[in-house]
C-alpha positions in Angstrom: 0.0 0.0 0.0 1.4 3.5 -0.5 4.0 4.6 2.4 2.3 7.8 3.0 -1.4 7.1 3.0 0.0 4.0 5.7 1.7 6.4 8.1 -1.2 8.6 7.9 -3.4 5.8 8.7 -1.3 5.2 11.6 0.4 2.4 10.4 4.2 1.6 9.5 3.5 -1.1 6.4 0.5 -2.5 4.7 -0.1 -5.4 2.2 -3.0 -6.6 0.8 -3.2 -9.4 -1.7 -5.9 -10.5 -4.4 -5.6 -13.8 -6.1 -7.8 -13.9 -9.1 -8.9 -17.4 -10.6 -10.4 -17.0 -13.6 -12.6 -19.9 -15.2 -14.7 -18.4 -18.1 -18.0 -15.8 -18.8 -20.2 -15.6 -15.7 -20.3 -13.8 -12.0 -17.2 -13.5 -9.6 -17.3 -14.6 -5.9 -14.9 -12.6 -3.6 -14.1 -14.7 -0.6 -12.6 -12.4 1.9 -10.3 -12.5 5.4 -8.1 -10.2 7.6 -4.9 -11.2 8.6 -4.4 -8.1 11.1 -5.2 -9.0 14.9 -5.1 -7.1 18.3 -2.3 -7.8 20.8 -2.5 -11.4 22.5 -2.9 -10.1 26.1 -2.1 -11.6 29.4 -3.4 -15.5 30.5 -2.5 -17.7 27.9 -1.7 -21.2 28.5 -0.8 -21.8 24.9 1.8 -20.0 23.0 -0.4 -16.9 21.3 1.5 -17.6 17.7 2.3 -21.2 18.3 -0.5 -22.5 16.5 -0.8 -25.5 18.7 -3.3 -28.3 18.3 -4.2 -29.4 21.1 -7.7 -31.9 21.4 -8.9 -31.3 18.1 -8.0 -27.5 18.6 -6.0 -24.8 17.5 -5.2 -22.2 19.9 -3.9 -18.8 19.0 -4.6 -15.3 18.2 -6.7 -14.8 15.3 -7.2 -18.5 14.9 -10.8 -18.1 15.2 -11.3 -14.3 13.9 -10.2 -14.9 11.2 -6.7 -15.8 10.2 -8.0 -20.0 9.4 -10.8 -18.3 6.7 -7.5 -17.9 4.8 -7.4 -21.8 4.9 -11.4 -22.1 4.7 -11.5 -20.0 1.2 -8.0 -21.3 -0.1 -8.9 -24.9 0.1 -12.3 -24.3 -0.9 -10.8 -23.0 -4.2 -8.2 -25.7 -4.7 -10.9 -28.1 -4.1 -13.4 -26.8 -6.8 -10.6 -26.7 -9.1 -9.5 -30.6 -8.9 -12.8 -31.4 -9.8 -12.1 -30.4 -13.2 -15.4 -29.2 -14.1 -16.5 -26.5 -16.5 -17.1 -23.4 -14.1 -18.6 -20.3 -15.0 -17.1 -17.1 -13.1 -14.8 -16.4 -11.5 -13.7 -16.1 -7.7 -11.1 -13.9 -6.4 -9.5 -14.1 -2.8 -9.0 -11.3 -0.8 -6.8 -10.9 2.1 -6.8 -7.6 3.5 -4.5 -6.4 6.7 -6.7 -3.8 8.5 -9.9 -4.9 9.7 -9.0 -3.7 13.4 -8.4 -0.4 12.3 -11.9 0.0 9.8 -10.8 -1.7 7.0 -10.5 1.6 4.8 -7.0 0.6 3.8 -8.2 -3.0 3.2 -11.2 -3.6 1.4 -11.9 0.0 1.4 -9.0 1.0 -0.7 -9.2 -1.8 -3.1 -12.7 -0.5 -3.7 -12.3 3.0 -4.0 -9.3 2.4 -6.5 -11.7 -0.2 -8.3 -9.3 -3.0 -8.2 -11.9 -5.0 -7.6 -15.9 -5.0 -7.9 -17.2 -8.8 -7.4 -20.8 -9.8 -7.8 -21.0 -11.5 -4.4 -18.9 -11.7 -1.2 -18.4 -14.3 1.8 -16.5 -13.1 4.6 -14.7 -14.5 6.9 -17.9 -15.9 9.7 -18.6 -18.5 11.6 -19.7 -21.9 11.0 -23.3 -22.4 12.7 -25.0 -19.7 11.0 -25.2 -17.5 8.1 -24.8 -13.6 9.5 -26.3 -10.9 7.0 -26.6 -8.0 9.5 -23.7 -6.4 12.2 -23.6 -4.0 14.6 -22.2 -0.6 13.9 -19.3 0.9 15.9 -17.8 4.4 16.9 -14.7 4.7 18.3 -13.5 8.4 19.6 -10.4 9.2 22.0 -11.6 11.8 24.8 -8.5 13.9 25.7 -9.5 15.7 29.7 -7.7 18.7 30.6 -6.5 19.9 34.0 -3.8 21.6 35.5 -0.6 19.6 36.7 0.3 20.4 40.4 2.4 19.3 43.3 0.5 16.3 45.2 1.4 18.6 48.4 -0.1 21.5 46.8 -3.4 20.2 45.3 -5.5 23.3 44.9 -3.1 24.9 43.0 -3.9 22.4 40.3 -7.2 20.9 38.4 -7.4 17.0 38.7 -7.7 15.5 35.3 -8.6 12.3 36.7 -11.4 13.7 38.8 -13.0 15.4 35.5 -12.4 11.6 33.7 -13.8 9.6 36.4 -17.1 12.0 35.8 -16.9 12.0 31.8 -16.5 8.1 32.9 -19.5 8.1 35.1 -21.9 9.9 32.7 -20.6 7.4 29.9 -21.4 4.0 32.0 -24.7 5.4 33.0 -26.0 5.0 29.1 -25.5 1.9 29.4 -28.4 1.4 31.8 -30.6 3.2 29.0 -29.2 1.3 25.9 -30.5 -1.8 27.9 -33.8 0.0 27.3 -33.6 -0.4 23.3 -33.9 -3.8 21.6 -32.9 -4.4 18.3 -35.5 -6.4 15.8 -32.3 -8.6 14.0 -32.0 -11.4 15.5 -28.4 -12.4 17.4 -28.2 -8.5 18.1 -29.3 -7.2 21.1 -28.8 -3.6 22.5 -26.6 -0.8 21.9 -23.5 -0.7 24.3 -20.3 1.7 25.1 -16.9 0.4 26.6 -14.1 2.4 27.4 -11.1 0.1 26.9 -8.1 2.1 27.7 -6.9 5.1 30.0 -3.9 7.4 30.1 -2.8 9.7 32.3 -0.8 11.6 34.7 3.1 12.0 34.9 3.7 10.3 38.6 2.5 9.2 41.8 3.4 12.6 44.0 1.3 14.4 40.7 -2.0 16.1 40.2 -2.6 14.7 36.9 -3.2 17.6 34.2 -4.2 15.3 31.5 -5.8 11.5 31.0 -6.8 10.2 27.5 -9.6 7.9 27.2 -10.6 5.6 24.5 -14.3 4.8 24.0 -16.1 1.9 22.1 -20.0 2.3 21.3 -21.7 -0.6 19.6 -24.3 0.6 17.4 -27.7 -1.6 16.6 -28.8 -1.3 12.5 -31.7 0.8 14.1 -29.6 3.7 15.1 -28.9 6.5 13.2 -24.9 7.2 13.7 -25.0 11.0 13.2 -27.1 11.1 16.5 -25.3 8.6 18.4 -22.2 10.7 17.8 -24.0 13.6 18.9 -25.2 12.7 21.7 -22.4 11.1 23.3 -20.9 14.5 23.0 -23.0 16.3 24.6 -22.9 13.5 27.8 -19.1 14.5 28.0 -19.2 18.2 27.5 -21.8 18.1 30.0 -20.1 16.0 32.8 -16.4 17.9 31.7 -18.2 21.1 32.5 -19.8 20.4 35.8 -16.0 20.0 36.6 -14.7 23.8 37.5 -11.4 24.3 35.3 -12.2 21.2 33.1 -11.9 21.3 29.5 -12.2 18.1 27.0 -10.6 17.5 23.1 -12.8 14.8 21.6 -11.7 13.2 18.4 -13.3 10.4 16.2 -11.1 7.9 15.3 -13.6 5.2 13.4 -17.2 5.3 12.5 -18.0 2.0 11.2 -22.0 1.8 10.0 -24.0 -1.3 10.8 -24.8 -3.6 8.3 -28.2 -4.9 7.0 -29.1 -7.2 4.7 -28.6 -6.3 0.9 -31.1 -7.2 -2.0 -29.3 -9.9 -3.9 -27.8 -12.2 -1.2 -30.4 -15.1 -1.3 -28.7 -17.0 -3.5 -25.5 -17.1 -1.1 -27.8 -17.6 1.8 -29.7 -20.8 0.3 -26.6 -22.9 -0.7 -24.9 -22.4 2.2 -27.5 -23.2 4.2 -28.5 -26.2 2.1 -25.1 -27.6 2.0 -24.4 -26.3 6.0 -27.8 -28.7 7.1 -25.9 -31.4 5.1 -22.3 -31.4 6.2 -23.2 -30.1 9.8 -26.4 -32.0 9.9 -28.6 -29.3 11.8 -30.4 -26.4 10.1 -28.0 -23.1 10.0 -29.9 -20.1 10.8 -29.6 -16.6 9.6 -28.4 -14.1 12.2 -26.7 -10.9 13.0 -23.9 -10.6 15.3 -22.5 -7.8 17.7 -19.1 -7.6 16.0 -18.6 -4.8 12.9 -17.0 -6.0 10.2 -15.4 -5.2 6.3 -18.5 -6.2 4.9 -20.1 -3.0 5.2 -17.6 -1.6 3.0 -18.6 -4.3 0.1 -22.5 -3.4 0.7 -22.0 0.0 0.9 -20.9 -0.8 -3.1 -23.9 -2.6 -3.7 -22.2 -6.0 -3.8 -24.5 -8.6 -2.1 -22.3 -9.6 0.8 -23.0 -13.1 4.1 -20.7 -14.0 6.6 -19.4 -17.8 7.6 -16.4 -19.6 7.9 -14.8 -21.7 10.3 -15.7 -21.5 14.2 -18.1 -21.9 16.5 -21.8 -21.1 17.6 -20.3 -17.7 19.1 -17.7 -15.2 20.0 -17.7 -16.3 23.2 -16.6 -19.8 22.7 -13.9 -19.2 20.6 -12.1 -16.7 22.9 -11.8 -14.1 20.1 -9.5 -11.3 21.8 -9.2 -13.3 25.2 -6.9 -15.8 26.5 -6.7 -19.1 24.6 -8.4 -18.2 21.6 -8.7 -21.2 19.6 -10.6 -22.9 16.6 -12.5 -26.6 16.6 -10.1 -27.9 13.4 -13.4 -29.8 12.5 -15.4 -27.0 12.6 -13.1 -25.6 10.0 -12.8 -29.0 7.9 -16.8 -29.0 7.8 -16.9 -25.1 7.1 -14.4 -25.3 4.0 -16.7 -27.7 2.3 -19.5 -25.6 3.1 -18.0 -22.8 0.9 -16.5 -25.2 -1.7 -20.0 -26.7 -2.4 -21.6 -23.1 -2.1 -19.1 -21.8 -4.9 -19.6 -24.8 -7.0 -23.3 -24.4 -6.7 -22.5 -21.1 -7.9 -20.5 -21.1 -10.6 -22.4 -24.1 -12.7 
C-alpha cells in the first residue's frame, strides 16, 4: 500500500493481496479475510502464535477471527478446481491487513481504487450460522484537561482524573438506558459503550493535568450514527463542564455503519445453508452478530455480501481477543466444504 497514505493511517507497512482465478464468462465470488489482529494479552496457557493443536484444537490469536478463513476459502478454491469441471465465473481471494483499524486501507481502498468489484462476497464468519446484518461501531479518544500540580499542593492544580472519572461516570450510565432499546435482528441485542483504555498523569506525587480515554459504542442497524455521535458528545461536555477548570478534546477515530441485509444475497444464503444442514447436519440459521465488520464496505458498493467460515456457535466460545483463543479444526474442515459446495453451486 502507498507509504504515505499507511503512516497517515497510523500504520508503519500494509499489504493486501488479491488472487484472481479465472474460469470463463459468468459472476465473480470474492471470498474475503483479515490477517491483522489485536495484541495477545495476558493468561495464555498456549503460546499466542504457536499455532498448537491441542484436542482437536487450534489455539492462537486470530485462529478463530479470522486468520484459518484464509485456509477455509484457499482450500475451498483448490478443491473446486480438482474437480475439473467447467465453471462459469470467476472467484477472487482477498486478504486484507486492517480490519481492526476499519478496514479503509483493506477492502476500502481496493474499492475505492476499483481493483476490484465482485458480484457477491463471503466473509470470513462463523460456521453455525449465516450472518447478514452487524452492529455498527464508533470509536472516539476523549483527551480531559486539567492543571498539573504538586500532590502537596493540590488546589493549586485541576485534577484531570477527577474530571475523567465523571466523563466516565456519565458514559457508564448510558448503558443502563441502551439496555432499554432492543434491536429487531435477530443475534443482536442492544446498543452498548466500553471504554477500553486510560492514560494519564506523569507520577504518583502528581496532580494529573491530563488523562486520554478511549471509547467503544456498539451501534444496533436501528440507530442513526449522526445522532449517536451527537449525543455522546453532549454526555461528555456536559459531565467535563460540571467539573470547574475542566476542558475536554474529543476526536473520532472510526465510524463504522452497521450492516443490513442487501437485496441480492439469497442466492449465497440458500446454498450455504443447504449444503451447511448437510455437512453439519442441523439447520444453520440466519443471524446478525454484535461484532462490525469489512463487509459494510462491500455493501455499501452494492455488492451482495454473508458472513461464515470456520468457528463456533459464538464469540464467546472461541475466545476471540481473550486468553486461549482457539478454533475446533473440525469445525473448519466441515466449514471449508460448506463454501467449496456453495461456490460450485455457484459457478455451474
Amino acid at each position: 500500500m502507498p507509504a504515505q497514505e499507511v503512516k497517515d493511517y497510523g500504520l508503519e507497512s500494509l499489504t493486501n493481496l488479491i488472487v484472481r482465478r479465472h474460469y470463463g464468462a459468468g459472476k465473480t465470488i470474492a471470498l474475503n479475510a483479515h490477517g491483522d489482529v489485536v495484541p495477545p494479552g495476558e493468561g495464555w496457557t498456549h503460546g499466542p502464535y504457536s499455532g498448537e493443536v491441542v484436542d482437536g484444537k487450534l489455539y492462537g490469536r486470530a485462529s478463530a477471527v479470522s486468520k484459518s478463513d484464509f485456509s477455509t476459502f484457499t482450500f475451498a478454491t483448490r478443491a473446486i478446481e480438482s474437480l475439473k469441471s467447467q465453471l462459469k465465473g470467476n472467484v477472487e481471494l482477498h486478504f486484507t491487513y486492517d480490519e481492526e483499524f476499519g478496514g479503509e486501507l483493506g477492502p476500502g481502498f481496493l474499492l475505492r481504487h476499483k481493483l476490484t468489484k465482485p458480484d457477491l462476497l463471503i466473509a470470513a464468519g462463523f460456521s453455525y450460522q449465516v450472518v447478514t446484518a452487524h452492529n455498527g461501531c464508533l470509536q472516539m479518544e476523549v483527551t480531559v484537561h486539567g492543571k498539573m500540580a504538586h500532590a502537596a499542593i493540590p488546589d493549586t492544580g485541576v485534577d484531570a482524573l477527577q474530571g475523567a472519572v465523571a466523563v466516565l461516570n456519565a458514559l457508564y450510565h448510558q448503558n443502563t438506558l441502551y439496555k432499554q432499546v432492543t434491536s429487531k435482528v435477530a443475534g443482536i441485542t442492544h446498543p452498548y459503550l466500553n471504554v477500553g483504555r486510560i492514560d494519564g498523569g506523569t507520577n504518583t506525587n502528581v496532580v494529573p493535568g491530563k488523562v486520554v480515554l478511549r471509547l467503544d459504542r456498539r451501534m444496533i442497524p436501528e440507530e442513526n450514527p449522526v445522532e449517536v455521535e451527537a449525543t455522546i458528545r453532549k454526555v461528555i461536555a456536559d459531565a467535563a463542564a460540571a467539573c470547574p477548570g475542566i476542558t475536554v478534546e474529543i476526536k473520532r477515530l472510526l465510524l463504522a455503519k452497521s450492516l443490513s441485509p442487501l437485496a441480492g444475497n439469497q442466492p449465497l444464503v440458500d446454498a450455504i445453508q443447504r449444503h451447511g444442514r448437510v455437512v453439519f447436519g442441523e439447520e444453520i440459521p440466519t443471524s446478525g452478530t454484535p461484532l462490525y465488520t469489512d463487509v459494510r464496505l462491500y455493501c455499501a458498493e452494492g455488492i451482495p455480501a454473508v458472513i461464515y467460515g470456520a468457528g463456533p456457535r459464538t464469540v464467546f466460545e472461541s475466545n476471540a481477543k481473550r486468553a486461549d483463543e482457539h478454533l475446533v479444526l473440525e469445525d473448519l474442515r466441515r466449514a471449508t466444504k460448506v463454501v467449496a459446495r456453495t461456490l460450485f453451486d455457484l459457478l455451474t
